[in-house]
GUNU-897011 format. One line per field, with one value per residue (C-alpha): residue in three letters; x, y, z. Coordinates in Angstrom, 2 decimals, padded with zeros to 5 digits. Example, Ala and Ser with C-alpha at 12.3 -4.5 7.8 and 13.67 -1.06 7.14 Angstrom:
<recs>
resn <- c(ala:ser) .
px <- c(012.30:013.67) .
py <- c(-004.50:-001.06) .
pz <- c(007.80:007.14) .
</recs>
This chain:
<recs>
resn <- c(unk:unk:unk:unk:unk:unk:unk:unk:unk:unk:unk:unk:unk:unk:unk:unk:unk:unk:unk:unk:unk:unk:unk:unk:unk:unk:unk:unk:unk:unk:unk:unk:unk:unk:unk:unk:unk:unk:unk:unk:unk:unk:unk:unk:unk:unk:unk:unk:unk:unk:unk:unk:unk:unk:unk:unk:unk:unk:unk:unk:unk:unk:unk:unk:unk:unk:unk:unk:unk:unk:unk:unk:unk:unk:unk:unk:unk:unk:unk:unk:unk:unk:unk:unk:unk:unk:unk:unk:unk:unk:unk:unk:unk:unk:unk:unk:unk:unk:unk:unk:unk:unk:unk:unk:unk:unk:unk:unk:unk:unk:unk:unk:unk:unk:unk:unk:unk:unk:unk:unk:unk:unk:unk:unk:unk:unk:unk:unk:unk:unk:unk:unk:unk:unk:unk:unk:unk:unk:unk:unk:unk:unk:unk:unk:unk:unk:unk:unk:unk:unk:unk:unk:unk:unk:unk:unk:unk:unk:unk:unk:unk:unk:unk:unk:unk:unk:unk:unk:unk:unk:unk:unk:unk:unk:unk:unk:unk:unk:unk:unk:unk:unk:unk:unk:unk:unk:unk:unk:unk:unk:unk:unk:unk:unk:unk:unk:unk:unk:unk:unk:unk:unk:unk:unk:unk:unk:unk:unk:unk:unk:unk:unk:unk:unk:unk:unk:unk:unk:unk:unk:unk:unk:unk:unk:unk:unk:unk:unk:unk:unk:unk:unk:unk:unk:unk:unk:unk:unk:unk:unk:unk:unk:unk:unk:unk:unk:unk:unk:unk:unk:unk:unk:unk:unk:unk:unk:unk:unk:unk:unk:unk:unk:unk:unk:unk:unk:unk:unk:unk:unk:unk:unk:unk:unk:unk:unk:unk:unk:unk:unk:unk:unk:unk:unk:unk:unk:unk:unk:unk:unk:unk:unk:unk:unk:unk:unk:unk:unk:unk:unk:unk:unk:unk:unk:unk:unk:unk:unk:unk:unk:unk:unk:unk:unk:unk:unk:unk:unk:unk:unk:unk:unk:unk:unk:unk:unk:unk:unk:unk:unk:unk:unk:unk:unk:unk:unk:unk:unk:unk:unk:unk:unk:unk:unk:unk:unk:unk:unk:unk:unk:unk:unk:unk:unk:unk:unk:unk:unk:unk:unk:unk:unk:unk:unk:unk:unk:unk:unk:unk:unk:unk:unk:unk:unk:unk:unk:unk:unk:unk:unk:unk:unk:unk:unk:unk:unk:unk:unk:unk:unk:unk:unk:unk:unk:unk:unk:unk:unk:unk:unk:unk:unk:unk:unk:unk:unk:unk:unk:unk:unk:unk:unk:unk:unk:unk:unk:unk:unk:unk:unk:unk:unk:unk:unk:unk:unk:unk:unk:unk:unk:unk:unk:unk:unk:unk:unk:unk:unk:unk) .
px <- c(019.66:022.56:021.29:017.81:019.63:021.17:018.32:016.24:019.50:019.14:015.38:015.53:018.16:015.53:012.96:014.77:015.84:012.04:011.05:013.12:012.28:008.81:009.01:010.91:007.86:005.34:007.25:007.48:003.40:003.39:006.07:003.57:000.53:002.35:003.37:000.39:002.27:001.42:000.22:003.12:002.93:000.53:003.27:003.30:007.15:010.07:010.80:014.01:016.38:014.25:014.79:014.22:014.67:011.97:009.54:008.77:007.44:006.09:003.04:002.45:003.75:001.12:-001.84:-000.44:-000.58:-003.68:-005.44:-003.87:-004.75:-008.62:-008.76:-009.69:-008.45:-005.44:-006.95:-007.75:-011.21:-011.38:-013.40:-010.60:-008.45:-006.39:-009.16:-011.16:-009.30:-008.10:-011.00:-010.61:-013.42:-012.44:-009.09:-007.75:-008.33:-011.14:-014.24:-016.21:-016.62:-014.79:-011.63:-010.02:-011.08:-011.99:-009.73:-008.41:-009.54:-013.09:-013.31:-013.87:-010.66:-009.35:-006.15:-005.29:-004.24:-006.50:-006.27:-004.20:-005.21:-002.46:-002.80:000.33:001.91:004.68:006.54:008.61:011.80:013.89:013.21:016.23:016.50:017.80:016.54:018.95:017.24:019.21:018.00:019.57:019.64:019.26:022.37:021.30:018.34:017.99:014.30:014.50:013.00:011.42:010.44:009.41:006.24:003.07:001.85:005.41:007.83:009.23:009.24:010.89:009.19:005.86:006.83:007.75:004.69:002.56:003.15:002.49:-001.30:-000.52:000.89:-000.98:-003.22:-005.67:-005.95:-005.68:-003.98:-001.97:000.56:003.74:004.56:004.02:-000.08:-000.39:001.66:-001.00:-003.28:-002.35:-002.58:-006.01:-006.39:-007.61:-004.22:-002.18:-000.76:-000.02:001.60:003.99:004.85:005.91:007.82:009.30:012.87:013.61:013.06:011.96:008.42:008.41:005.84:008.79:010.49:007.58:009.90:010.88:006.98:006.13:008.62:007.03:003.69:004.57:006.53:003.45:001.51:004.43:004.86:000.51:000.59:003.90:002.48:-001.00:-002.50:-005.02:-002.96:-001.43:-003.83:-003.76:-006.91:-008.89:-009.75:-006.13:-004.61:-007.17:-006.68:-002.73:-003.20:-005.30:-008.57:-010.38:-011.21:-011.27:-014.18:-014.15:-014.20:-011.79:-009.07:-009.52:-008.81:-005.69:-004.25:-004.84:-003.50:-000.45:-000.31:002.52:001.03:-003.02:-003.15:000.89:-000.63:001.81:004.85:004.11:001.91:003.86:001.26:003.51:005.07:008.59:011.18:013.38:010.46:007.33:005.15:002.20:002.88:001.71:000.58:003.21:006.82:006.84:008.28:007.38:005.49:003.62:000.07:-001.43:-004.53:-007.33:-007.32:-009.96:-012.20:-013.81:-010.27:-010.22:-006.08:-007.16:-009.09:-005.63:-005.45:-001.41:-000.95:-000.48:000.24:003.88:004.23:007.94:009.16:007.08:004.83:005.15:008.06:010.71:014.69:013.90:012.37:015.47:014.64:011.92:012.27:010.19:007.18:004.15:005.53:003.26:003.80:002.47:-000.08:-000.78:-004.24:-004.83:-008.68:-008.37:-012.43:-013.30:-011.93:-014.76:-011.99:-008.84:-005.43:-003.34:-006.40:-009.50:-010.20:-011.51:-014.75:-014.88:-012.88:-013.88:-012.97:-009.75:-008.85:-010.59:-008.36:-005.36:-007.06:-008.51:-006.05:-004.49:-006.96:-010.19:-008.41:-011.52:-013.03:-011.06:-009.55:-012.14:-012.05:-014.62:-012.29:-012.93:-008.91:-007.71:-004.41:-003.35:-004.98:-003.01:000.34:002.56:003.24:007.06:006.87:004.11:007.99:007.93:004.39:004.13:003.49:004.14:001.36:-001.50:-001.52:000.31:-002.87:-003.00:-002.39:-004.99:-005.25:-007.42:-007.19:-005.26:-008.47:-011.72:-014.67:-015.12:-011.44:-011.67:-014.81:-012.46:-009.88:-011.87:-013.68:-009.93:-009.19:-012.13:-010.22:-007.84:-010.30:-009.49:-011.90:-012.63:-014.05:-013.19:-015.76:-013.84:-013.20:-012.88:-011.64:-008.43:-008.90:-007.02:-003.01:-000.22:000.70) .
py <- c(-020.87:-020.82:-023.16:-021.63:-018.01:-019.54:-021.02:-017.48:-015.66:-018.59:-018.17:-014.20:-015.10:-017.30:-014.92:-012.25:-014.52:-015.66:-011.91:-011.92:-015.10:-014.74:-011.16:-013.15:-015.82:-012.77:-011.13:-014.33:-014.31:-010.96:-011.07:-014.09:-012.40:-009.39:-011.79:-014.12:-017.44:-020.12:-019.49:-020.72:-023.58:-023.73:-023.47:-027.27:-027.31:-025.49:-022.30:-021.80:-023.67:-024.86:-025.09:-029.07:-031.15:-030.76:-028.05:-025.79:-024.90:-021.70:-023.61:-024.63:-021.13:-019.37:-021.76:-021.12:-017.46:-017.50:-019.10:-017.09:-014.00:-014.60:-015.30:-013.40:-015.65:-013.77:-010.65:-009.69:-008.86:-011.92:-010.32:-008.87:-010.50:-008.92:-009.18:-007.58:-004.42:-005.25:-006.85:-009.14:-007.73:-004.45:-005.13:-005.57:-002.28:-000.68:-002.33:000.36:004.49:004.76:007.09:004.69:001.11:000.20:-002.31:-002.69:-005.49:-004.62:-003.61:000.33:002.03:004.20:005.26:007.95:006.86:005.32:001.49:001.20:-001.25:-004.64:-005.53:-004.20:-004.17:-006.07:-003.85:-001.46:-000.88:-000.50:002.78:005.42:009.28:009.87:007.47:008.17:008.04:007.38:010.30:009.47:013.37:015.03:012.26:011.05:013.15:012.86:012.19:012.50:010.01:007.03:003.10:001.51:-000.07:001.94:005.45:006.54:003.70:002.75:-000.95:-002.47:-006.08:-007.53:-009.81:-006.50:-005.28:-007.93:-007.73:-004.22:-004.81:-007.87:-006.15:-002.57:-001.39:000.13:-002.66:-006.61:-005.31:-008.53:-007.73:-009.34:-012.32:-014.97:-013.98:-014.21:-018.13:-019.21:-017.76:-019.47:-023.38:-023.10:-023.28:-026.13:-025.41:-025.82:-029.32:-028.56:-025.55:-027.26:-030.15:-027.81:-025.52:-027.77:-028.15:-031.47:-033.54:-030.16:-028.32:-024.93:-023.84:-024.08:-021.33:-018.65:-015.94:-018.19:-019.02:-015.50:-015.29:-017.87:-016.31:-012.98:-015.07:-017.03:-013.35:-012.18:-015.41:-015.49:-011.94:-011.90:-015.15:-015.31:-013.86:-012.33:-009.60:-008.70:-009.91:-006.43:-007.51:-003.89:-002.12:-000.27:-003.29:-004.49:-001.50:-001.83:-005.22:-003.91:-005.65:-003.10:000.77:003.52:005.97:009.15:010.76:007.98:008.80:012.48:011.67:009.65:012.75:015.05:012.41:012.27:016.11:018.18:021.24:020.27:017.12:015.85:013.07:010.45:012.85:010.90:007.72:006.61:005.42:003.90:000.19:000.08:000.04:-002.56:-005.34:-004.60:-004.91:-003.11:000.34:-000.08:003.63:004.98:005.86:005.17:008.45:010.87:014.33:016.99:017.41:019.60:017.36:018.99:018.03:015.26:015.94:012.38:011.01:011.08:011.65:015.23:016.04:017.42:020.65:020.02:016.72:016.27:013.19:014.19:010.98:010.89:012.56:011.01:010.25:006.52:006.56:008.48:007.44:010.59:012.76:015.28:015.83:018.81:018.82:015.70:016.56:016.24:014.20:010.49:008.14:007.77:004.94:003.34:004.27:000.86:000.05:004.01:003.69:001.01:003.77:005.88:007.96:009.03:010.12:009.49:010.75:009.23:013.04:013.27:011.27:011.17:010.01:013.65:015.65:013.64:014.64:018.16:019.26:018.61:021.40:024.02:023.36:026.65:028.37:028.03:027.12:028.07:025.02:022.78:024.64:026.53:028.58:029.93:033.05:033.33:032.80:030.20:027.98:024.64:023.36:019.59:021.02:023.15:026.50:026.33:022.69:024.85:025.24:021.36:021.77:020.80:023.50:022.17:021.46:021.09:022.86:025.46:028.08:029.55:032.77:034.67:032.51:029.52:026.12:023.66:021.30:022.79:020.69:018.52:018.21:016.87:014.15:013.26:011.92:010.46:008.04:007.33:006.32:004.12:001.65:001.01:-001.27:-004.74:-007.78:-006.00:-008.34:-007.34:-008.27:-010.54:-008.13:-004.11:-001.16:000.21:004.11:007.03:007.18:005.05:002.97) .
pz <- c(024.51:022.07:019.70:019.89:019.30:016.42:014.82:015.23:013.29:010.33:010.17:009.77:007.39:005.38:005.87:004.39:000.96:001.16:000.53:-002.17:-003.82:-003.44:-005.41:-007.89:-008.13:-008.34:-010.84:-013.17:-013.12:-014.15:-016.92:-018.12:-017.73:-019.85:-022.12:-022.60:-021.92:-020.21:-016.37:-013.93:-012.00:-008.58:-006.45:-005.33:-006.63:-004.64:-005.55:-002.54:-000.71:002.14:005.54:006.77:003.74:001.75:003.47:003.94:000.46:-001.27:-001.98:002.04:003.43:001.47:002.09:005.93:005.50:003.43:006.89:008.98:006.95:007.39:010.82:013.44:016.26:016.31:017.73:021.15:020.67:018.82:015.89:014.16:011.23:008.54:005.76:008.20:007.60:004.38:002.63:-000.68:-002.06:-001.86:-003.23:000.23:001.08:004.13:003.88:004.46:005.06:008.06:007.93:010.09:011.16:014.64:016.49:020.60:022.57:022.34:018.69:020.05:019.40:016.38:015.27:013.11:009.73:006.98:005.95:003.05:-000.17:000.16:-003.48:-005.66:-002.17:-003.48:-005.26:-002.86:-002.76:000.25:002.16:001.66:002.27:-001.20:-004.40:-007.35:-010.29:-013.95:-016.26:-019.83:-021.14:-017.46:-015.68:-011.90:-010.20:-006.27:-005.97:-002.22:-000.01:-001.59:-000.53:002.34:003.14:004.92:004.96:006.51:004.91:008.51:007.49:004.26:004.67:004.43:007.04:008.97:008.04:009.08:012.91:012.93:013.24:015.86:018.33:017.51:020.52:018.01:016.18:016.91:020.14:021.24:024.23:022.87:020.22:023.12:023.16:019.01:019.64:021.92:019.73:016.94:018.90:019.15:015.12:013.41:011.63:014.42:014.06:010.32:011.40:013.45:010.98:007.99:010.28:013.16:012.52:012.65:016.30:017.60:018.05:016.19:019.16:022.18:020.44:020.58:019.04:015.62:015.67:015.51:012.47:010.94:011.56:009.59:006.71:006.25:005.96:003.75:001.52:001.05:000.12:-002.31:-004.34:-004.14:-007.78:-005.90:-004.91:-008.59:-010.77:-013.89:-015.01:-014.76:-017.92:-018.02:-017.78:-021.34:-023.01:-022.78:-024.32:-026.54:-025.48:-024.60:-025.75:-023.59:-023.97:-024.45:-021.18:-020.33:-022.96:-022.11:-019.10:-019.58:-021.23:-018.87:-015.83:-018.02:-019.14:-017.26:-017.58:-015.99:-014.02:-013.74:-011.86:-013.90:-011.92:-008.65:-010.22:-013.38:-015.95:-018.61:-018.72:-017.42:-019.90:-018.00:-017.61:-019.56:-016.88:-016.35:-014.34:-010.52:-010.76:-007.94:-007.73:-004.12:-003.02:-000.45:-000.69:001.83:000.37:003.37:003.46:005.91:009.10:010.14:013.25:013.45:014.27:018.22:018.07:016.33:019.92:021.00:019.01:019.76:018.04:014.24:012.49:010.54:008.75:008.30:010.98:013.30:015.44:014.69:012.95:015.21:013.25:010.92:013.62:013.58:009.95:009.79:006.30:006.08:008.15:006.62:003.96:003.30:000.76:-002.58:-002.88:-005.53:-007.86:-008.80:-007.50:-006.15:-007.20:-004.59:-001.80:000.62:002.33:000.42:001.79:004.93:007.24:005.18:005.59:001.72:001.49:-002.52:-005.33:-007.18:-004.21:-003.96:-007.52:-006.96:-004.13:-006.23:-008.54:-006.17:-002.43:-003.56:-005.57:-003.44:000.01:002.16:000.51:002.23:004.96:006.65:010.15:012.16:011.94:008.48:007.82:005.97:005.97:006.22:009.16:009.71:009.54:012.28:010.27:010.21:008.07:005.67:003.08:002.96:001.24:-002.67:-004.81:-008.23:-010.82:-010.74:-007.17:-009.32:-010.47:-014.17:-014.68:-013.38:-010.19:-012.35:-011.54:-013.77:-014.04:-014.44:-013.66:-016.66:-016.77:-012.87:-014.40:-017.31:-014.58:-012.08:-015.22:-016.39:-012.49:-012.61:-015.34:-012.57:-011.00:-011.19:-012.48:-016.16:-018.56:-022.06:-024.60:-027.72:-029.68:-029.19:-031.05:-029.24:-029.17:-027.23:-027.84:-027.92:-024.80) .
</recs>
C-alpha cells in the first residue's frame, strides 16, 4: 500500500512537469510556425525525464491519448467519446446546434453549460483571484480574476480537465476511476497501454488509481502536442504574415474590434502578437466578466425558476461561493474558429454569430430584445437581482449619447466578417496584397 501510495505521489509529480513540458513542446511549434523555420521533430525523441528508462515518450503518450480521445468505449452509454463533444472538424468544439450536448448512460441527459472549442486550450494560466498585470506608464493593474481551465476556471490542468467529462453524470457518466480502468482493457490498445506505462515488473492496470492518471495525461499530453489543436493557419493568422489581404468589410472590421470607443472587443480578446514571444494572439486574456446573457429555456436545469448557473461562485465550482462579487462572472473564450459555433456563450442561449456580436451592442439599449417578459418589464433574466452590480457596463454595452448603440448594423457585419478570419484551414493564394493597418 505504501509503495503503491508512493508511486501515485511520483506519478502526479510527473504529470504535473508533463503539463509543463508539453506547453514547452507546443510553444516551440508555434515560435517556428511564427518564425518560418524548420517544422520540429515528430515527437519520436524524448522531450522529459521519463519515468521507466526509456518510456514513456511524448511521442507514445500522445498517440495513447489520441486513441483514447476518439473512443467512445469509455462512456457509459457506450456512444459517447470526447470528439463526440468536441469534434475535429469543428475545431474541437459542439458538433452541432444543440445549446448543450446530450450525454448519461443512455445518451438522454443535458447539462447546463455549452461545449467549449479544445483547440488554443493550451494556453491558460493558473487560476488566481487577482492577475497582476505590468503596465509600463500605468505600474501593476489588478485585473481581477483570471486563468483556469473551463467556463468557471475550477481546474488548472488538462489532465484535470479531462476526467471531468469521465466521471460527469450528464455526460460519459462513469461511477468512479475503477469503471473508466475496466473500460479501458477492453481496447485493442490495452496491452500497449500497459507496456509503455507499467513500471517496471509491475502491471500499470493493478493500480486502477495511477491508471486513471495515466488515462487523463494521455488526454492532456495528445491535446498539448498534437498540431491539430494550435495549428494559426486561418486567414488572421495569413494576413499577420502577410500572405493574405483582408477585405474591406474585414479590415473595417478589425478596427472597430480593436477601437475603444465602438467595439473594445480587443479589451477582453487581445488581437495583437505578444511582445514577450511573437506569437500569434489566442484572442482571450483569460479573465472573468458578468455579461447577463438571457436565460435559456431549452436547458432542463432552467425548469427551476430558483436555480441559476453563477459560474464562479458556483454551482459547480463551490471554493469561491462566499464571494458574491463573482456571480455571474464566466470566462473569456477564445474567438479563434468563433464562426464554426451554432450557440454562443456559457448557455448556448445566442443561436448566431451576429446576435452574439449584436447583444454586445444593443443588451442595454434595446433590452426587451433579449430580455423579454410576458409582463412587459424587462431586466436581466439569468441573474439574482442583488449580483445585477457585478454586471459589465463598459463599452460597447456603454450607449452614445442619446441612448445609441456603439455599433450600428453595418458596424455589427463589419465584425462578424473580421471574426470569420479566425477560422482555421485558410489557404492563401501565392501571392496577395497586404491591406488594412499595421500588425
Amino acid at each position: 500500500m505504501r509503495d503503491s501510495l508512493r508511486a501515485r505521489r511520483a506519478l502526479n509529480r510527473f504529470a504535473i512537469g508533463l503539463a509543463a513540458v508539453a506547453s514547452l513542446v507546443a510553444g516551440a511549434r508555434l515560435a517556428q510556425a511564427c518564425s518560418g523555420a524548420a517544422p520540429e521533430p515528430t515527437g519520436t525523441e524524448t522531450h522529459f525525464p521519463l519515468m521507466y528508462g526509456d518510456r514513456p515518450t511524448v511521442a507514445q503518450l500522445s498517440d495513447l491519448g489520441r486513441r483514447i480521445f476518439m473512443d467512445p468505449a469509455y462512456s457509459a452509454s457506450g456512444k459517447q467519446s470526447c470528439a463526440t463533444c468536441h469534434d475535429p472538424t469543428k475545431a474541437f468544439g459542439p458538433p452541432n446546434a444543440r445549446a448543450v450536448q446530450l450525454g448519461g448512460p443512455n445518451m438522454d441527459r443535458l447539462g447546463f453549460r455549452n461545449t467549449p472549442s479544445l483547440r488554443y486550450a493550451h494556453a491558460p494560466i493558473a487560476f488566481t483571484q487577482h492577475f497582476m498585470e505590468s503596465e509600463v506608464t500605468l505600474g501593476t493593474d489588478d485585473q481581477g480574476p483570471t486563468g483556469g481551465r473551463t467556463w468557471d476556471g475550477r481546474v488548472d490542468t488538462a489532465h484535470d480537465q479531462a476526467l471531468m467529462p469521465l466521471m460527469d453524470a450528464n455526460e460519459m457518466a462513469n461511477a468512479d476511476g475503477a469503471a473508466v480502468v475496466k473500460r479501458l482493457r477492453t481496447t485493442s490498445y490495452a496491452d500497449e497501454f500497459r507496456s509503455v506505462l507499467s513500471a517496471p515488473g509491475e502491471n500499470v492496470f493493478d493500480d486502477p488509481d495511477s491508471t486513471l492518471v495515466w488515462v487523463t495525461v494521455a488526454l492532456e499530453t495528445y491535446e498539448q502536442t498534437s498540431p491539430d489543436f494550435h495549428p494559426f493557419d486561418s486567414k488572421f493568422d495569413a494576413w499577420l504574415d502577410d500572405k493574405a489581404a483582408l477585405s474591406p468589410a474585414e479590415a473595417r472590421g478589425m478596427a472597430l474590434f480593436n477601437d475603444m470607443k465602438k467595439g473594445n472587443c480587443a479589451s477582453c480578446h487581445p488581437s495583437t502578437r505578444k511582445a514577450s514571444t511573437n506569437r500569434p494572439p489566442i484572442f482571450t486574456d483569460f479573465g472573468f466578466v458578468a455579461l447577463a446573457v438571457p436565460r435559456n429555456a431549452e436547458l432542463p436545469a432552467n425548469r427551476d425558476p430558483t436555480f441559476f448557473d453563477l459560474g464562479l461562485c458556483g454551482p459547480l465550482r463551490t471554493d469561491l461561493a462566499t464571494h458574491p462579487e463573482y456571480c455571474g462572472l464566466f470566462r473569456t473564450p477564445s474567438l479563434r474558429n468563433v464562426a464554426l459555433r451554432k450557440r454562443f456563450f456559457h448557455n448556448g442561449a445566442i443561436r448566431s454569430l451576429r446576435d452574439a456580436v449584436a447583444f454586445y451592442a444593443t443588451r442595454d439599449t434595446d433590452p426587451k430584445r433579449w430580455y423579454a417578459r410576458r409582463d412587459g418589464k424587462s431586466g436581466y433574466d439569468d441573474l439574482p437581482a442583488r449580483y445585477w452590480p457585478n454586471v459589465s457596463h463598459e463599452v460597447p454595452f456603454a450607449p452614445l449619447p442619446g441612448g445609441r448603440p456603439r455599433l450600428d448594423d453595418r458596424e455589427i457585419d463589419d465584425i462578424v466578417a473580421f471574426l470569420r478570419t479566425l477560422t482555421d484551414g485558410y489557404k492563401p493564394l501565392a501571392t496577395s496584397t497586404r491591406t488594412a493597418s499595421s500588425r
